[in-house]
N, C-alpha and C positions, 0 to 999 in steps of 0.2 A: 293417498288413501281415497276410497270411491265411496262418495257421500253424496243423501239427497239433501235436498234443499228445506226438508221440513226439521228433520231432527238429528240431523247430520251425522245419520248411522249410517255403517261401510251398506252400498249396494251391491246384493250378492246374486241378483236375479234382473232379467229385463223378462217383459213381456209379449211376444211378439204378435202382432194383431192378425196380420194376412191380409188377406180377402176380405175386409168386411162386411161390405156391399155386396157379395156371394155368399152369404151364408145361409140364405135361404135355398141357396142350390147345392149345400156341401155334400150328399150324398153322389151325385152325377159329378160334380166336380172331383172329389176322393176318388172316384172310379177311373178317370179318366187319368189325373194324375199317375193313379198307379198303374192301369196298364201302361200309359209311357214310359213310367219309372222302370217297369219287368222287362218291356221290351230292348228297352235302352241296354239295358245288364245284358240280356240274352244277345241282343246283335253287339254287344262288342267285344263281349267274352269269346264268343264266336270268330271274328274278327282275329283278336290274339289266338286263338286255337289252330283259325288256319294261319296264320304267319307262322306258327311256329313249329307245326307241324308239316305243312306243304310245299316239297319239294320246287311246285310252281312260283311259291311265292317267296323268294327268297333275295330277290334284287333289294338293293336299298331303300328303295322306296312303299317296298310293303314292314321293311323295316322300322321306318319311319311310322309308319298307320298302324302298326303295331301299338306303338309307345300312343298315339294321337289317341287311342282307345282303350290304355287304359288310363290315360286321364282324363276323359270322356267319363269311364266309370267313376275316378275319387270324384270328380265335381259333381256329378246325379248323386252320389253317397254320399257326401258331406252337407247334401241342403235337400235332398225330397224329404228324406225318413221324419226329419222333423219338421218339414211343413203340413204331410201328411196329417201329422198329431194336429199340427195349426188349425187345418181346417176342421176335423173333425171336433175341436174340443171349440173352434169358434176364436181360437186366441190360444196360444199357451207358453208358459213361463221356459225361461231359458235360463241355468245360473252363469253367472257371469264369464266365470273360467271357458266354459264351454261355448259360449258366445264369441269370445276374443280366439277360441281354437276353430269353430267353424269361419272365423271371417280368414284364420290363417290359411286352412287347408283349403278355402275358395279360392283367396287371392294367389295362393303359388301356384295352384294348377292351372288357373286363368293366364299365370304369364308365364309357364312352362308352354301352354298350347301357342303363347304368340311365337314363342323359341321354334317349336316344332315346326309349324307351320311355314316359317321362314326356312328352316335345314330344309324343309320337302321342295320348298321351292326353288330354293339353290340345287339340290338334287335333278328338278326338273331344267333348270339352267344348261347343266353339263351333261342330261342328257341329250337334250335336243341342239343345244350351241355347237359342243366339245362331246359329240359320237366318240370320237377315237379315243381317246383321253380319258374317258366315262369310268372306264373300269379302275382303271390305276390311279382317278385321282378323290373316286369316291370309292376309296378303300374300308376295308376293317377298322382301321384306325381310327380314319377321321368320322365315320357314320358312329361309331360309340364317343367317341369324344363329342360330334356335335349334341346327343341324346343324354348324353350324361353332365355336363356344359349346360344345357336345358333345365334339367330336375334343380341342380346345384346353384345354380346359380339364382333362379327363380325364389326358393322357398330361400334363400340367404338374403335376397332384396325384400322379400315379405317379412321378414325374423323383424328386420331393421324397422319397418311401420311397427309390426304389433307390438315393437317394446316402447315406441314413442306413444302409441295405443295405452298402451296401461298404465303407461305413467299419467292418464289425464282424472279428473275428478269428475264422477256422474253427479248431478245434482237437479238439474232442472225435472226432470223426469223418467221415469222406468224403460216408459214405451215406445217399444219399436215398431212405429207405419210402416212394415214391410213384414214381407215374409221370410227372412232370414237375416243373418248380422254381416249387413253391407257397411261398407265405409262409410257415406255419407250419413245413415239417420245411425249410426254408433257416434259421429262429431257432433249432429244436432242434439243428444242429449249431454254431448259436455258440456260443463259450467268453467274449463280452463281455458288456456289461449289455444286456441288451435291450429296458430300459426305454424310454429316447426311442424306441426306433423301434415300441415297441405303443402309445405315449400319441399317436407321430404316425396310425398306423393308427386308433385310436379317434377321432380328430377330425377327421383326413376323411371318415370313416367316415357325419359328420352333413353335409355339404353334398352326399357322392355318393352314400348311400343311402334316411337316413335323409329329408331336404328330399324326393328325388323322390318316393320312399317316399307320401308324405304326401300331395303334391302329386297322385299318381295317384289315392288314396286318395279324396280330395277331391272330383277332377275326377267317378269315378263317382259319389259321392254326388249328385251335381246332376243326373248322366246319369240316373240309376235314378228322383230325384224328378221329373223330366222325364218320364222313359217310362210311371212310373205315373198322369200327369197326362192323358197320352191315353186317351181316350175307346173307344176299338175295340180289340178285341184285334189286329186284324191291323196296325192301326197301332203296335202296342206293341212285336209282333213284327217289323215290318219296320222297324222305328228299332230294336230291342236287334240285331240283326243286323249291322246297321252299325260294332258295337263290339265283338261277341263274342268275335271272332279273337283281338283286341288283349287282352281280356282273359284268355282261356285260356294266353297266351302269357306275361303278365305274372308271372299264378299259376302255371304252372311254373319259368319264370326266377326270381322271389325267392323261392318255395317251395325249390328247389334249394340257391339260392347261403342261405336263410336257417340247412340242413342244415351245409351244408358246413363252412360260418363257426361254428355252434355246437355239433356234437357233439364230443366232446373227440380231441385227434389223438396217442389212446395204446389201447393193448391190441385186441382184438377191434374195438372202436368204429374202426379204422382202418382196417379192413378196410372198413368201413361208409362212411366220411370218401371214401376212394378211389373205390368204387363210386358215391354219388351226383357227386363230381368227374366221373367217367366219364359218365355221363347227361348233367351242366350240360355238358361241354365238345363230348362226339360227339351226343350223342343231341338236346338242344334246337335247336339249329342246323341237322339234319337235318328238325325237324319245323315248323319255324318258317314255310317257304315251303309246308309243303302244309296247315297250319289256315291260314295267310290266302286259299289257293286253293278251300279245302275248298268253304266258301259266297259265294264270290266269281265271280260272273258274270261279271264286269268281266277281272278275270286270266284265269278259262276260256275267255273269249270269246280272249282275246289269246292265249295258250296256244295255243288250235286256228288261230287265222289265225296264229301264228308257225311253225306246222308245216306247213300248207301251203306258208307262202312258200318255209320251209327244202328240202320235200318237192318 
């Protein structure tokens, strides 16, 4: 049962504070939020529209960016709408059910994208390694099995936290120093051991970040012996091009999430903790669909013929 510490009634509500040091600027702040918010939605819906409709784009690897965008949208969906309320109202309550389902829907989409992110790069692997090979070995098959492998397996590693999650007792206090219901300040307000549930987060920890971690890690090393192994620079250049996106995106994605996860979530530094949170969850996912457009013909091309047709 979830009790506080005063009269050991169930707690059925947190409070989530935000920004509270911005609240004297929540009008410009809400504003800015949400056009990130709108345009986040618009450039990745967009994104999926032309994956699905563009003949151009149809290799596996817009396959992949496909799937990277719409879970780009559940994460911007699952934590603006109600920080939005956050700042506007200066703080606002969350009951708990819903608290314990937005930290679910965060954490599986967060380590569906580590999944994704690793297939793309293995994808980029066998294109540039294993040319010949390319077609037949990143088939129908294996490109839905690595994407579907991703979704399942993620929200089935998250199921396993949020039932160690609620089986703990709140009691110390309501309130959430953050702007949505992150793992660490949801332990800081238990009054139970919180031991299993950090020994279960450190050891998924190695099959959702650490494995793909590796595995990306890898797959560029072969990529980069590969491109050094060409002869012409503009062949060097038009093969690392091919992979660029993918990796500017990687290194802010675990650059981010590797912030978030280790600077400590007390004093000043929380201040710090929140603001890179703010980047990983609004700002990456906004910028995700315009570096793979940035040098992408392929997209530009289908971008301007999607406007006409729209136009």
């Amino acid at each position: 049962m979830k009790v506080d510490n005063v009269n050991s009634t169930p707690v059925t509500e947190f409070l989530i504070l935000g920004f509270s040091s911005w609240n004297g600027y929540k009008f410009p702040f809400f504003s800015v939020i949400f056009m990130m918010y709108s345009m986040t939605i618009c450039e990745n819906f967009l994104i999926i529209s032309l994956v699905s409709t563009s003949p151009r784009l149809q290799s596996p690897m817009y396959f992949f960016l496909g799937h990277l965008a719409l879970a780009d949208i559940v994460l911007v969906t699952s934590i603006v709408p109600k920080f939005l309320e956050v700042i506007i109202r200066e703080g606002s309550t969350i009951p708990y059910v819903e608290c314990l389902a937005q930290f679910y829907l965060y954490g599986g989409v967060v380590c569906t994208e580590c999944y994704l992110l690793s297939a793309m790069s293995y994808d980029r692997y066998l294109a540039i390694c294993k040319p010949l090979h390319y077609i037949s070995m990143m088939n129908v098959k294996l490109r839905y099995g690595l994407v579907i492998s991703s979704w399942v397996l993620s929200f089935t590693f998250v199921s396993i936290t949020l039932s160690l999650l609620a089986e703990l007792d709140f009691c110390n206090s309501n309130i959430i120093d953050h702007f949505f219901c992150d793992f660490a300040p949801l332990l800081e307000l238990s009054c139970s051991d919180t031991t299993g549930v950090n020994i279960n987060m450190t050891v998924l920890s190695v099959p959702v970040i650490l494995i793909n971690f590796v595995c990306i890690i890898v797959s560029y090393v072969s990529i980069f012996i590969t491109i050094f192994g060409i002869s012409s620079t503009s062949g060097r250049q038009k093969t690392f091009s091919t992979c660029s996106s993918h990796l500017v995106v990687v290194a802010i994605y675990y650059g981010s999430m590797f912030i978030i996860y280790t600077v400590p979530y007390r004093g000043y530094l929380l201040t710090v903790n929140k603001f890179i949170s703010l980047v990983f969850i609004v700002l990456t996912p906004l910028l995700n669909p315009i570096i793979y457009s940035l040098r992408n013909k392929e997209i530009q091309a289908s971008v301007r013929r999607y406007m006409r047709v729209s136009g």
